[in-house]
N, C-alpha and C positions, 0 to 999 in steps of 0.2 A: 151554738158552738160550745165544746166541751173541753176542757182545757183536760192535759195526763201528763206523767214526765217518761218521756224515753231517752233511755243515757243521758242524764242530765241537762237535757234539756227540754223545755217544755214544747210540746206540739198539742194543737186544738182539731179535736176532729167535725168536722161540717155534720148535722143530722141528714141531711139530702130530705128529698119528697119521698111517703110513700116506700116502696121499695126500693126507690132508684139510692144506691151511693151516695154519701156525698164527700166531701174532700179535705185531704190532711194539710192544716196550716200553720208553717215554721216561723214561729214569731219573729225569732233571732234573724232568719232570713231574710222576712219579711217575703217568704215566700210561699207559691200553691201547690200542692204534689197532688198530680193525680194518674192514675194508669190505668193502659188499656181500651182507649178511645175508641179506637176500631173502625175510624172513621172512613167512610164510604164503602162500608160492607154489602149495603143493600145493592149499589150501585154494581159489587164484586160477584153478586149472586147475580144480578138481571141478566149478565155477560154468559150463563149456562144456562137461561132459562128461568130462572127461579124470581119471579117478580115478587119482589117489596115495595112497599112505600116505600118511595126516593126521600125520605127527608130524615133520618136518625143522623145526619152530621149535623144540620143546622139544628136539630134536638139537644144533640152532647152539646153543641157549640154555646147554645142558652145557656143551657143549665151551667158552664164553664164558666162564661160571661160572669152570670148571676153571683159565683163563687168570689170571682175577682174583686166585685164590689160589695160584699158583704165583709170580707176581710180586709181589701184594700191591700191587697198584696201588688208589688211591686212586681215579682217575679213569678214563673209559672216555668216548674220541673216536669215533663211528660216521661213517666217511665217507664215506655215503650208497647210497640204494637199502638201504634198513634192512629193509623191509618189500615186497613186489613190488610195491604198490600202495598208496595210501594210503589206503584203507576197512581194511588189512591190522589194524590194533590190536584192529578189530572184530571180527574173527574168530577170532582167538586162545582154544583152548582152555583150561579152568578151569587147568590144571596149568603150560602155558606162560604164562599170563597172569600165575600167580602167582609165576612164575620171574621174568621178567624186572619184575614190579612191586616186588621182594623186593631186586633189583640196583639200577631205578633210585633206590630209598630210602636205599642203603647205600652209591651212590658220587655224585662228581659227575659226572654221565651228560649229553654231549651229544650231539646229532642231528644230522647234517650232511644235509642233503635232498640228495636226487639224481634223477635222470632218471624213477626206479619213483615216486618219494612225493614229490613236489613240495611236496604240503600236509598233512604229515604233523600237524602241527598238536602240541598237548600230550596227545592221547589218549596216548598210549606211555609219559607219565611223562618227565623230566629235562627237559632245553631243547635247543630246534628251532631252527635258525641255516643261512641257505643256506651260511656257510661264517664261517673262523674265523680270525685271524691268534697262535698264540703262540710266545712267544721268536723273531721273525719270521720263524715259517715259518708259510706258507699251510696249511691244513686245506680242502680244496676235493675234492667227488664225482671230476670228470673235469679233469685237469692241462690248461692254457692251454698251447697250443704259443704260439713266437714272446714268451715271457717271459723272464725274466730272476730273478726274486726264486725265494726257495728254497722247497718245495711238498712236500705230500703228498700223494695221491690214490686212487681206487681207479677204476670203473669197467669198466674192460677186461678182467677176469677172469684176468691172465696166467698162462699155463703154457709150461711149458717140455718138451720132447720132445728127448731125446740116445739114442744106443744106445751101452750099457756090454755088453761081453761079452756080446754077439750078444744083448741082451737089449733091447727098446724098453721104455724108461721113460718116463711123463709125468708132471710134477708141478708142481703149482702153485708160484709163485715172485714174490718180488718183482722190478720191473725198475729200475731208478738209474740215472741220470746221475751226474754234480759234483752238482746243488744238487736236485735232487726225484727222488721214490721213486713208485710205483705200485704199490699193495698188492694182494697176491691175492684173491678173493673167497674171504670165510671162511664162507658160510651151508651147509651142509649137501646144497640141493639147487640148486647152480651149475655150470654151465660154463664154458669156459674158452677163451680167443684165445691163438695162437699167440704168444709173447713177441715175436718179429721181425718180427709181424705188421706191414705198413707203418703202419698207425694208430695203434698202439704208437707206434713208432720218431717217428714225425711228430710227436705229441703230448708228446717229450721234445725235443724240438726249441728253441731253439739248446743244444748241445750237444758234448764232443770226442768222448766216448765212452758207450756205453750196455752195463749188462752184466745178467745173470739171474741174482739171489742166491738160494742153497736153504741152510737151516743143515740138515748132516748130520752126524752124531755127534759134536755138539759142536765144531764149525768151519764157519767160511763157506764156499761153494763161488761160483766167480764164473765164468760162461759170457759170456765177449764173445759179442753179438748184433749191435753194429755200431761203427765207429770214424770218425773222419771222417778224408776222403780230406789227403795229405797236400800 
């Protein structure tokens, strides 16, 4: 876990497995943010043909679990597109069903709706909120360009793409400003937008500088992605 201050307060980013994400932990809260679950995507594809392996919920759902008890968070903020669809709770196999009905009884679990579940409703367990104000930062799916107040988001999927000794690495990553974060999508079976991608960059907007966080063996690592002209 890597501890950074954003707006004055400290947040600890999770290293994750591998490529996979891992997750933003608010001490003060005592709580877990993570976005973009996407849960029962596979299940969303079978429905037109397109067979997946049936099991990236009860995937995300681990690796969530895993997060909970590593930091011991009380609480767990979902910032939206939880599910790819919002019929998604309905399809949820016995096993993931009972994972994630097992989580939302034993924390204070909320839903942030986003672009995939609009109407995700109370089917999923905890509580459903298109978005969220606490210790006044925003909890909102996709960050307001042309704001001002301090934010968290998810949406965009960031990742980030460097060559370290002649090697091409990609990995997902948070992006920051000064005052709001855009979290990586942590579900299992997600893709990912360029960090510099312009709708990124846009979508932090006003802004002096925007950078690419990866916590790597236990340190921050910070890639400027853009600065404003001087």
């Amino acid at each position: 876990m890597v501890p950074f201050s954003f707006c004055a307060q400290e947040m600890v980013l999770l290293e994750g497995s591998g490529s996979r994400p891992g997750a933003l932990y608010w001490p003060r809260e005592d709580a877990l943010l993570v976005a973009d679950l996407h849960l029962e995507k596979a299940s969303f594809y079978a429905r037109t043909g397109q067979m997946l392996p049936p099991y990236d919920s009860r995937e995300t759902l681990e690796r969530l679990a895993q997060a909970v008890r590593q930091t011991g968070a009380r609480r767990v903020f979902a910032l939206g597109d939880n599910f790819h669809d919002s019929a998604g709770p309905e399809r949820l196999e016995p096993h993931a069903a009972g994972m994630l009905d097992a989580l939302t009884r034993a924390l204070d679990w909320v839903w942030i709706t986003g672009n995939h579940d609009p109407e995700l409703g109370t089917a999923a367990g905890g509580t459903c909120l298109a978005e969220l104000t606490v210790a006044g930062i925003a909890l909102r799916h996709e960050a307001h360009p042309n704001v001002t107040e301090q934010e968290l988001s998810g949406h965009f999927h960031p990742r980030l793409e460097v060559t370290a000794r002649g090697r091409r690495i990609r990995r997902a990553c948070t992006v920051a400003s000064e005052t709001r974060l855009i979290l990586p999508a942590f579900g299992a079976l997600t893709g990912g937008m360029a960090a510099d991608d312009p709708a990124i960059l846009g979508a932090l907007q006003p802004a002096q500088a925007i950078d690419a966080l990866i916590p790597a063996q236990k340190r921050l690592v910070r890639y400027p992605l853009w600065r404003k002209a001087a």
